[in-house]
C-alpha positions as CSV (number, residue, x, y, z in Angstrom):
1,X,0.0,0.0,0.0
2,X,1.2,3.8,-0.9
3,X,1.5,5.9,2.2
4,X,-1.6,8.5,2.8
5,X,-1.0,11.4,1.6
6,X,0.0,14.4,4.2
7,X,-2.4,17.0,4.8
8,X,-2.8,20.5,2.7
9,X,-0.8,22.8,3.8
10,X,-3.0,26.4,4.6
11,X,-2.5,29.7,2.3
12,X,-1.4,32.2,5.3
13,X,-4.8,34.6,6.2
14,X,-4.7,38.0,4.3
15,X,-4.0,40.5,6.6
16,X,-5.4,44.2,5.9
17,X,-2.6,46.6,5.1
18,X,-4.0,49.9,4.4
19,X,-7.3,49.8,6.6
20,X,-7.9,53.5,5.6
21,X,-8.0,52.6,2.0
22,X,-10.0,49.4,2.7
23,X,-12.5,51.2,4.1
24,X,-12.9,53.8,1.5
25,X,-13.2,50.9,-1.2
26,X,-15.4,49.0,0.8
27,X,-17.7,52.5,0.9
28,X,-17.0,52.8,-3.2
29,X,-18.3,49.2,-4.0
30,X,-21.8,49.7,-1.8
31,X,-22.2,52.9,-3.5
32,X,-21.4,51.3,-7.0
33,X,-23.6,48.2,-5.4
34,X,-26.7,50.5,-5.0
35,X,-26.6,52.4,-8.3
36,X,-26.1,49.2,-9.9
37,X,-29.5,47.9,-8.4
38,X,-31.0,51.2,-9.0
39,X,-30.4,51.0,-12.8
40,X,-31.7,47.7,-13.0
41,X,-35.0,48.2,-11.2
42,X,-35.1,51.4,-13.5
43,X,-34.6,49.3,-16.6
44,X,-37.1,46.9,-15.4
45,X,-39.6,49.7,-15.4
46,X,-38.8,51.2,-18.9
47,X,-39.4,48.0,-20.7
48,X,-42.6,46.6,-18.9
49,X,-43.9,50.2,-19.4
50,X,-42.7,50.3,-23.4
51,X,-44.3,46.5,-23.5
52,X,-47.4,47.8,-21.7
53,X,-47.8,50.8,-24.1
54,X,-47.6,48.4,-27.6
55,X,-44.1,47.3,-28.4
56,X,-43.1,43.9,-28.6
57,X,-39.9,42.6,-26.4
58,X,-38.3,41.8,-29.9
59,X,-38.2,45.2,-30.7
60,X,-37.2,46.4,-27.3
61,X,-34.6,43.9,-27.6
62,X,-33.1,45.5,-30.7
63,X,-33.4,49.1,-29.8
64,X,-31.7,47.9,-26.6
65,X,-29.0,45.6,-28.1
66,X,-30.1,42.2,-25.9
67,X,-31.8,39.7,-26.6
68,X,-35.5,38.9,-26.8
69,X,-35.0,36.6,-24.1
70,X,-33.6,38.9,-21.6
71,X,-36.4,42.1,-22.2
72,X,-38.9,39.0,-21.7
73,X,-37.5,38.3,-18.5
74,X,-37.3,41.6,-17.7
75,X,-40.9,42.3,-18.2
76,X,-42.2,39.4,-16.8
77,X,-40.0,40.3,-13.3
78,X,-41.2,44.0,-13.2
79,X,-44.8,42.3,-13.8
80,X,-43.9,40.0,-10.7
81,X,-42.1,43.4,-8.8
82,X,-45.5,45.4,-9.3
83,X,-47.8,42.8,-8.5
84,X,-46.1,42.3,-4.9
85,X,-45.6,46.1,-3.9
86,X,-49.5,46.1,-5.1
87,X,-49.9,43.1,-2.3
């Protein structure tokens, strides 16, 4: 029989250098973070309301540059998003 193989050794923990600096990107990546969820919710709302007032998500999708796919799932989650803030 081969001998068991010894254990792993551990990566040493990261240790914070510059907690200043961590801190300010910490603060820069929930910003970023929140706009990012803004712009999303926003884009939701733009293409339920475009589908709502007549145009198709194929033709969303190519003024937008995405695919049909991704406007219809984007409709169909605002749809979901409106119906439980109505709840």
């Amino acid at each position: 029989m081969t001998a068991p193989t010894p254990p792993r050794a551990r990566k040493p923990r990261k240790v914070v250098s510059e907690v200043e600096r961590v801190d300010a990107l910490m603060d820069e990546l929930r910003a970023g973070e929140e706009l990012i969820q803004t712009a999303m919710r926003r884009r939701l709302d733009l293409a339920l309301e475009a589908n709502e007032l007549g145009m198709t998500t194929t033709r969303i999708a190519e003024a937008v540059g995405v695919s049909q796919t991704s406007v219809s799932n984007w409709v169909r989650a605002a749809k979901a998003r409106s119906d439980h803030l109505d709840s």
